[in-house]
DOVEXNU-891621 format. One record per residue: residue in three letters; z, x, y of N, C-alpha, C in turn. Coordinates in steps of 0.2 Angstrom, whole numbers, plus 5000, padded with zeros to 4 digits. Last residue first. Layout:
AlaZXYZXYZXY/...
***
This chain:
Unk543155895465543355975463544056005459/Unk543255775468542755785464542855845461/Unk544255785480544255735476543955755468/Unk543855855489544255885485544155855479/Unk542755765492542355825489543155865485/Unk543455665499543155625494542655715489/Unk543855745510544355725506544055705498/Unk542955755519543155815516543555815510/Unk542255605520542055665517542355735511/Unk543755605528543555555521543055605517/Unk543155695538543855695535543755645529/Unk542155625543542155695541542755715540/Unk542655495547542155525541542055575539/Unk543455525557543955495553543055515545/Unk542755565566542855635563543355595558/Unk541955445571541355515567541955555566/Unk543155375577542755345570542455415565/Unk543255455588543755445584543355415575/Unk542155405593542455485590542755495588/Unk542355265594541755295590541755375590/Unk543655265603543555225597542955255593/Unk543055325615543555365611543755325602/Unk542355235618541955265618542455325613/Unk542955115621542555085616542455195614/Unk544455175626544055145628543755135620/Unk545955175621545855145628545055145629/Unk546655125604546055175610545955145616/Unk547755115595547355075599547155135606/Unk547655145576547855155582547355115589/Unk548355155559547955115563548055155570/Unk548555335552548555265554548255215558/Unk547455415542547455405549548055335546/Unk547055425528546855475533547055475538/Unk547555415512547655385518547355455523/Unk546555415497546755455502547055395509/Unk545855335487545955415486546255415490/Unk545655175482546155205488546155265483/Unk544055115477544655135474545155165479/Unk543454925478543554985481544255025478/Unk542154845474543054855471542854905473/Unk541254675478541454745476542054765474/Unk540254535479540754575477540754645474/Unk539254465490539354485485539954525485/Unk539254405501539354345497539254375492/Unk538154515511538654465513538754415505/Unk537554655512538254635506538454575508/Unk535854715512536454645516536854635510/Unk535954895517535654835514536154765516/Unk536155045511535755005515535454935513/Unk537155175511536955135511536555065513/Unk537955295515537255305509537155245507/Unk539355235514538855285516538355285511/Unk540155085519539955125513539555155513/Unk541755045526540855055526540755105520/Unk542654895522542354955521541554985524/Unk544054805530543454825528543154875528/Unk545154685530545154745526544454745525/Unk546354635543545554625541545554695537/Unk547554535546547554615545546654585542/Unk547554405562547554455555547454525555/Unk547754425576548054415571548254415563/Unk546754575582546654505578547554505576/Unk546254645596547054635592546954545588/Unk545154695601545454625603546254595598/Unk544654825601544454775602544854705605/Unk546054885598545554925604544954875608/Unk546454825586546854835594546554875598/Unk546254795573545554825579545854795586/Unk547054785562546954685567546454735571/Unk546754855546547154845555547054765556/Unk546054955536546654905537546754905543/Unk544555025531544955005537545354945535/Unk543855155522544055075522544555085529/Unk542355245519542955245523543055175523/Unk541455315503541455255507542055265510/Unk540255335490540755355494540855305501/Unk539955225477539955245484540455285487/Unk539155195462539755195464539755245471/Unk538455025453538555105458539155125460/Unk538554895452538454965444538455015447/Unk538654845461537954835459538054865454/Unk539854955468539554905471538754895466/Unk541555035473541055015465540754965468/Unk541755185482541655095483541155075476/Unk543355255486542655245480542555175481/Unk543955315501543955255496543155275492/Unk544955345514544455375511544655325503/Unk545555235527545755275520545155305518/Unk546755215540545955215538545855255530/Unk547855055542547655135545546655145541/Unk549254975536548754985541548355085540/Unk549555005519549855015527549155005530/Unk548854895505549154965509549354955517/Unk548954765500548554785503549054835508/Unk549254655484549754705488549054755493/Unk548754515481548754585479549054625486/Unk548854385481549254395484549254475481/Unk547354325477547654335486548554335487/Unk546054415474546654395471547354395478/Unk544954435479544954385474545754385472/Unk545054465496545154515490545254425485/Unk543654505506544054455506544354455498/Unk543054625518543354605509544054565511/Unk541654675527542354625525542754605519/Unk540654805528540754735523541554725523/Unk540054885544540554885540540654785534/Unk539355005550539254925547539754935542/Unk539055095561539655105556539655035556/Unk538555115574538255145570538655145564/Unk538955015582539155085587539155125578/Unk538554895579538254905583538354965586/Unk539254885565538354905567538254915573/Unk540654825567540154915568539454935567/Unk540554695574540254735580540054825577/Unk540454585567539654635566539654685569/Unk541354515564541354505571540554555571/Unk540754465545541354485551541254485556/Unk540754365530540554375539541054425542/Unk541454475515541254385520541054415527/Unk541454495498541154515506540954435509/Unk542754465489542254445489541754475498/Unk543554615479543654535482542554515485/Unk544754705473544154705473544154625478/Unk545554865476545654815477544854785478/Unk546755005466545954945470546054885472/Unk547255165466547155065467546755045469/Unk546855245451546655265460546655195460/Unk548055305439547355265439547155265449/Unk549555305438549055345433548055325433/Unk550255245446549855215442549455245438/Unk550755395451551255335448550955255444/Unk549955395457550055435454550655405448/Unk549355295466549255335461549255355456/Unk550755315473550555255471550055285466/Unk550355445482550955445476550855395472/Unk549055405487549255465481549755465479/Unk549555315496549255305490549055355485/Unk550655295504550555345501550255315497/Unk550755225513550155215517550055275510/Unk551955095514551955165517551355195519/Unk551355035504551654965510551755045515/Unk551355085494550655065496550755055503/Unk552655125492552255185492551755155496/Unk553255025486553455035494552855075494/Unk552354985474552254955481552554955487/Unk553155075467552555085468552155055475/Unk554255025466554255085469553455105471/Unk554054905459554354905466554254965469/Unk553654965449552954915450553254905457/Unk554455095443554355045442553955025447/Unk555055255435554455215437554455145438/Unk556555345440556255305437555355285440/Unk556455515448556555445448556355415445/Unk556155645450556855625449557155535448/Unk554755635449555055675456555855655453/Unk554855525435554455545441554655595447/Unk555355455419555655445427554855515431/Unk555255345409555155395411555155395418/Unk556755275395556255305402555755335404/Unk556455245380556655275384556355265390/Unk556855085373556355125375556655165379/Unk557755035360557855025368557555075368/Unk557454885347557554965348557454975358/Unk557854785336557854785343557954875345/Unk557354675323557554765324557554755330/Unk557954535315557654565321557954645324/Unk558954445312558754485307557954525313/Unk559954395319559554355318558954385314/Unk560954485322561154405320560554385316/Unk560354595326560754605320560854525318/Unk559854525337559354575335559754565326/Unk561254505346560754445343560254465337/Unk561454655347561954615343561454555340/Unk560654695356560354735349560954675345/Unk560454615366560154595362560154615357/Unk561954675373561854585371561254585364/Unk561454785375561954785368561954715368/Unk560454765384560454795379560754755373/Unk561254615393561054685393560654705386/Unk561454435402561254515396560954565396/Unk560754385413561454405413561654465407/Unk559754285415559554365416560254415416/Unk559454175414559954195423559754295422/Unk559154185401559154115405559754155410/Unk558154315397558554255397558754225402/Unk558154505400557754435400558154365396/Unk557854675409558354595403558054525405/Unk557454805408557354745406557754695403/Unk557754955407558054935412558054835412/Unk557055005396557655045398558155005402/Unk556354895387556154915394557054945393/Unk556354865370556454845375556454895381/Unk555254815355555554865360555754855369/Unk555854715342555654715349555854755350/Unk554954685327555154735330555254725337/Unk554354545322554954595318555454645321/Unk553754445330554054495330554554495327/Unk553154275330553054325324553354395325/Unk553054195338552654235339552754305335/Unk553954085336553454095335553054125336/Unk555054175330554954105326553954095328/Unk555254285339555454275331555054245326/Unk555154225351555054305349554754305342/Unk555754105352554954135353554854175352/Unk556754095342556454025343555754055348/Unk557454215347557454185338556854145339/Unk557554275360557254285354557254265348/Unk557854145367557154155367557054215361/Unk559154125360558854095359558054085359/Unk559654255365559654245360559154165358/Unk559554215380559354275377559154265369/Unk559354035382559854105384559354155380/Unk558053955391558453975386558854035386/Unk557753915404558453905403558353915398/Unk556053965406556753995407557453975407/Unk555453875398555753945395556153975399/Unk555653765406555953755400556153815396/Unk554853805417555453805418555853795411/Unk553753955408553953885410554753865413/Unk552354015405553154045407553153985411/Unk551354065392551554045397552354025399/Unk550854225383551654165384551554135391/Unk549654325378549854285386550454235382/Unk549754455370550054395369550054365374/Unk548754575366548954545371548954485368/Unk548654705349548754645353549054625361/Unk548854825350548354825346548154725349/Unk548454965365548854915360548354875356/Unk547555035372547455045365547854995361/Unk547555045385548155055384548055075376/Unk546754965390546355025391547055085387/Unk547154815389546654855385546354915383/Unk547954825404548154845395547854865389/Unk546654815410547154885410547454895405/Unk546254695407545854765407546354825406/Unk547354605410547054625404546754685403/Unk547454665424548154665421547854655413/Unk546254565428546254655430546854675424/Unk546754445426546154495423546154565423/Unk547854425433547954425428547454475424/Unk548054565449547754515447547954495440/Unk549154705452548554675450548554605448/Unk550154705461549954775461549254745456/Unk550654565472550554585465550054665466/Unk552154495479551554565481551554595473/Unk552254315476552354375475551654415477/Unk552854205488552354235487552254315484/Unk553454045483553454115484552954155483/Unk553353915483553153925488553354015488/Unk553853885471553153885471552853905478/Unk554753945458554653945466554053945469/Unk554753945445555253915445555153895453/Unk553154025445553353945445553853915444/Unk553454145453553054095456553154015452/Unk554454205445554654155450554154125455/Unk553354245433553954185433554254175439/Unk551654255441552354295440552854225440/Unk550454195423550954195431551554235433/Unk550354245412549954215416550154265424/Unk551554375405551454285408550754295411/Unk551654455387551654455394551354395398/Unk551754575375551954485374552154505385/Unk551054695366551354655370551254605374/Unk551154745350550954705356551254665360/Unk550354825332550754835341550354785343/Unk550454795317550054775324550554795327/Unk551254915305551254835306550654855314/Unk551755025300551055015297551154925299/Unk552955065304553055035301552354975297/Unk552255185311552755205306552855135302/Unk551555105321551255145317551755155311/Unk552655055330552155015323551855055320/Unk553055145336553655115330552955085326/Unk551855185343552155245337552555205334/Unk551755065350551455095345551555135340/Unk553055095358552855005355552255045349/Unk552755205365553255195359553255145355/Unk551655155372551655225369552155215364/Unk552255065381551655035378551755095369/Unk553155155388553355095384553055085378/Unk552055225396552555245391552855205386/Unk551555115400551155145397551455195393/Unk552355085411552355045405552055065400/Unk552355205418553055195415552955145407/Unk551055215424551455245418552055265417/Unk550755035425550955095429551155125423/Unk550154865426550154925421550154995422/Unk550254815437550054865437550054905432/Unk551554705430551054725436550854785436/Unk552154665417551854715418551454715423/Unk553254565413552654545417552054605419/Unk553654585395553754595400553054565406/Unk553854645379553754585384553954615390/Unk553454725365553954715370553554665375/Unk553254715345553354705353553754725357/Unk552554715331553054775335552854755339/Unk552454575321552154595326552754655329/Unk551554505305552154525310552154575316/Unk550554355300550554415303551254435308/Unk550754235300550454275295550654355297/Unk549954135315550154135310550054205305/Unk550054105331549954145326550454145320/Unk548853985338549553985335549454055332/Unk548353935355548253955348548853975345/Unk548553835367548653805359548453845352/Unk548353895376547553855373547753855367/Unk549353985381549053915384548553885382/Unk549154095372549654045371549453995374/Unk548054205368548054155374548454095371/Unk547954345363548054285360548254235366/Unk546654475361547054435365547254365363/Unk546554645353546254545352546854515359/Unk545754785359546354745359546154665358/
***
């Protein structure tokens, strides 16, 4: 995949493009269906697939104080598209000025004019322009105006439902990370940086690395305790992750996300890792002594364990 980085003033010139647009968080396989038709129409019309997408989520910069729950990062969001096969990534930075163009206007003047799309495919559900007030037959009409194909991508829907990047992150905010998953077509991760922590699981034999996630508005699953792939050095670990605030200890006001990583030995402080979500195991919960808390731990592993072997089979 070439990637065309509109914020660093590159231009494209020459070349006509089979697109769809969109913010794609998570490149989920819904988009990936999308993605799939954007390519078969180019192929038939022997032109580049590509999809046209922002830096930033748009209401983070009409809204600067809003905090979107993102399913990935920008970079990760490259990668993933990359792994999609399209033939181009077009980042469009997303402006107050791009938003008050009506429909018609963002497709003639950016679709068209400067970013060279012949063909748009559009999202079954997707509308785009100034308020967001046009449908479909709004665009196929403009499409016909302004000599521009506009073709409307089917669905795919799931257990009876569509797919989209909100359903996915009820799933996570639930604890169901097998459905999320599944619906990602990939195991979620979350990658960031190891920071200090209170030290105490070393001391009841479960050292656990703190992760402070590089992308600090990534969507982080329900409370509780998960069985997790930990990618660490080029390696890959089996490993139990903990969400909570550790209301058996001392009930942190934060939620602290951290992993132990089995078959491990060494200092993680100041390096980074990515951990993948296989399984939820357990909810958070508060133990009345220190000693119910560390049995509770040795069969929450022997559960991760049994989980990370289905996992493999």
């Amino acid at each position: 995949m070439e990637h065309i980085d509109l914020s660093n003033n590159q231009e494209i010139t020459g070349k006509q493009f089979v697109a769809t647009v969109g913010f794609f968080d998570g490149v989920h396989i819904g988009h990936r269906h999308l993605i799939s038709q954007v390519k078969e129409e180019a192929a038939r019309q022997q032109l580049p697939s590509a999809v046209i997408t922002f830096p930033v989520h748009p209401r983070k910069v009409l809204q600067s104080d809003y905090q979107p729950a993102l399913l990935c990062g920008y970079e990760e969001k490259l990668e993933l598209l990359a792994a999609t096969g399209v033939d181009y990534c077009i980042t469009l930075p997303f402006t107050a000025a791009l938003s008050q163009l009506p429909a018609r206007s963002f497709m003639q003047q950016v679709l068209q004019q400067q970013l060279r799309v012949s063909t748009l495919l559009v999202g079954y559900d997707h509308r785009f322009g100034r308020n967001r007030r046009e449908g479909y037959a709004d665009y196929l009409r403009y499409g016909e105006e302004i000599g521009m194909r506009v073709v409307r991508a089917t669905a795919y829907e799931v257990d009876g439902g569509t797919v989209s990047s909100t359903r996915i992150r009820r799933l996570l905010k639930e604890g169901d990370v097998v459905g999320a998953n599944n619906l990602l077509s990939y195991n979620y991760t979350l990658s960031g940086k190891i920071v200090e922590g209170y030290r105490v699981g070393r001391t009841i034999g479960f050292p656990t690395a703190n992760i402070r996630s590089w992308e600090r508005f990534k969507v982080v699953p329900a409370l509780g305790v998960y069985a997790v792939l930990v990618h660490l050095r080029g390696e890959q670990f089996e490993g139990m992750l903990y969400v909570g605030r550790r209301p058996t200890l001392h009930a942190d006001p934060e939620v602290s996300v951290e992993v132990n990583v089995f078959n491990f030995d060494g200092n993680l402080y100041n390096q980074s890792l990515t951990v993948e979500f296989v399984d939820f195991i357990r909810p958070d919960h508060r133990f009345e002594t220190m000693e119910q808390l560390v049995e509770q731990i040795h069969n929450d592993k022997k559960n991760v364990l049994r989980r990370l072997r289905q996992e493999r089979t």
